[in-house]
N, C-alpha and C positions, 0 to 999 in steps of 0.2 A: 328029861329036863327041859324043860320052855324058857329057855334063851333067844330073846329075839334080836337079830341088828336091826338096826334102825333104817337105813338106807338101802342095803346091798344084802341079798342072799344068799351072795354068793362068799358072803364074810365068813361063812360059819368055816371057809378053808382058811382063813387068815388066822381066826381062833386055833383050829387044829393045830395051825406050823404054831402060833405064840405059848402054845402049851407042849410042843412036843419038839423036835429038833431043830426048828429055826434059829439061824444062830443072833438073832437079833432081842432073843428072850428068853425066859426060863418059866416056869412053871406057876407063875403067880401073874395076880391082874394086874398090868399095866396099863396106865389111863387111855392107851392105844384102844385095851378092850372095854375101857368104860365108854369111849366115845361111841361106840357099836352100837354100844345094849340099849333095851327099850323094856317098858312091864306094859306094853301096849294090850298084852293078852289079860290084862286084872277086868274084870266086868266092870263096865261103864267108864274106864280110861281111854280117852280118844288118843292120844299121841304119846301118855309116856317117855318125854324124853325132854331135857335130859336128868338121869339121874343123879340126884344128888350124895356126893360124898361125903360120909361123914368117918375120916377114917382114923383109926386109933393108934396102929402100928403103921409105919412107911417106912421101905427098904432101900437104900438108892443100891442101884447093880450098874458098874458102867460096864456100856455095850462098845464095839467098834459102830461106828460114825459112818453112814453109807447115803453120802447125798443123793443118789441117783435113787433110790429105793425110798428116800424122804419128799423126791420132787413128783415120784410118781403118784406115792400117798397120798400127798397134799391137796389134790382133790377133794378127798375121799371123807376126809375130817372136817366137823362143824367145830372152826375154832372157839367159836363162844363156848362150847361146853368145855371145850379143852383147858381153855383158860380158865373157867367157875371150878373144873374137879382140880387145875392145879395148885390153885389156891384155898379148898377146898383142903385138901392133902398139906398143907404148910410147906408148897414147893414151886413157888409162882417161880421163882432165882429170872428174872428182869427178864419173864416172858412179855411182849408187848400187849398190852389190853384188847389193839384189834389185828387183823394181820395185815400185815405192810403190804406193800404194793408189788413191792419186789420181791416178795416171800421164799417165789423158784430161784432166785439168783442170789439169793443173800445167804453166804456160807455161815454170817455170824448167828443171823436167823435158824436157819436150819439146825445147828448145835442146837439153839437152847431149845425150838421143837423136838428135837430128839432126843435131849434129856427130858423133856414134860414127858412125852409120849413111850418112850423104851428105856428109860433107866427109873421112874419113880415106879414104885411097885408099892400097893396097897394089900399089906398081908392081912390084918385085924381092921374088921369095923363095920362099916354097914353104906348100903348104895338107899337111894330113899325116892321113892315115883313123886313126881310133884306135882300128879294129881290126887291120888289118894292117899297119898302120906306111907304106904306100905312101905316097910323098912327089909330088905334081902341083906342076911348077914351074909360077911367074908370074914373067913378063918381058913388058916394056913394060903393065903392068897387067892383064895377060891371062891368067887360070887354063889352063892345058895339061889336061886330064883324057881326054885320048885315052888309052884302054888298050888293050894290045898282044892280041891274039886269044887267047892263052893264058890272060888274066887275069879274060876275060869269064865270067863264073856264070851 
């Protein structure tokens, strides 16, 4: 499968724990994993990213709340997509439009980062490249981003 992160390659273990026993998730796309992704490999898409949500089904799952594991993240995420797929998803719940200044230190902040990012779960619907328009469905929470051999760059 040709799942790309966007930033870090070394994401693809973040994905493994967000699909397998990390207890911070379960087995479906959390917008954690939508910030990752990229369709940068479609021919003639130079950056793919971010992709767009178009999602049908949204699951909320509360997780336990682990600031030290949110300040460490918080690098790592391009909030502006964060923000576009959580609104995106019908689940902004008064995330702020840019990220505050105080982002590491703000426990009230950090909540609602944690519910955008580990409790909204996108089971049904589709992620969409915004440069070619290519639509990658999700069903049972599962991003499809197999592209057909013609499509590969």
């Amino acid at each position: 499968m040709l799942v790309l992160f966007r930033r870090f390659p070394t994401l693809h273990l973040l994905f493994l724990q967000t699909t397998s026993a990390c207890p911070y998730t379960s087995r479906t796309m959390k917008l954690l994993t939508h910030n990752m992704l990229t369709s940068k490999a479609i021919k003639g898409v130079q950056e793919g990213y971010p992709l767009r949500v178009k999602a049908e089904t949204v699951e909320i799952r509360e997780s336990e709340f682990n600031k030290d594991f949110l300040v460490r993240l918080l690098p790592k995420i391009h909030y502006d997509a964060l923000y576009a797929a959580a609104k995106d998803a019908g689940h902004l719940d008064e995330l702020p439009g840019t990220l505050p200044e105080d982002a590491a230190s703000s426990e009230e902040f950090l909540k609602k980062l944690h519910h955008a990012l580990l409790e909204v779960e996108v089971i049904t619907g589709e992620l969409i490249c915004p440069e070619s328009g290519r639509s990658f469905p999700v069903q049972n929470g599962i991003p499809n981003m197999l592209l057909k051999p013609e499509e590969i760059g």
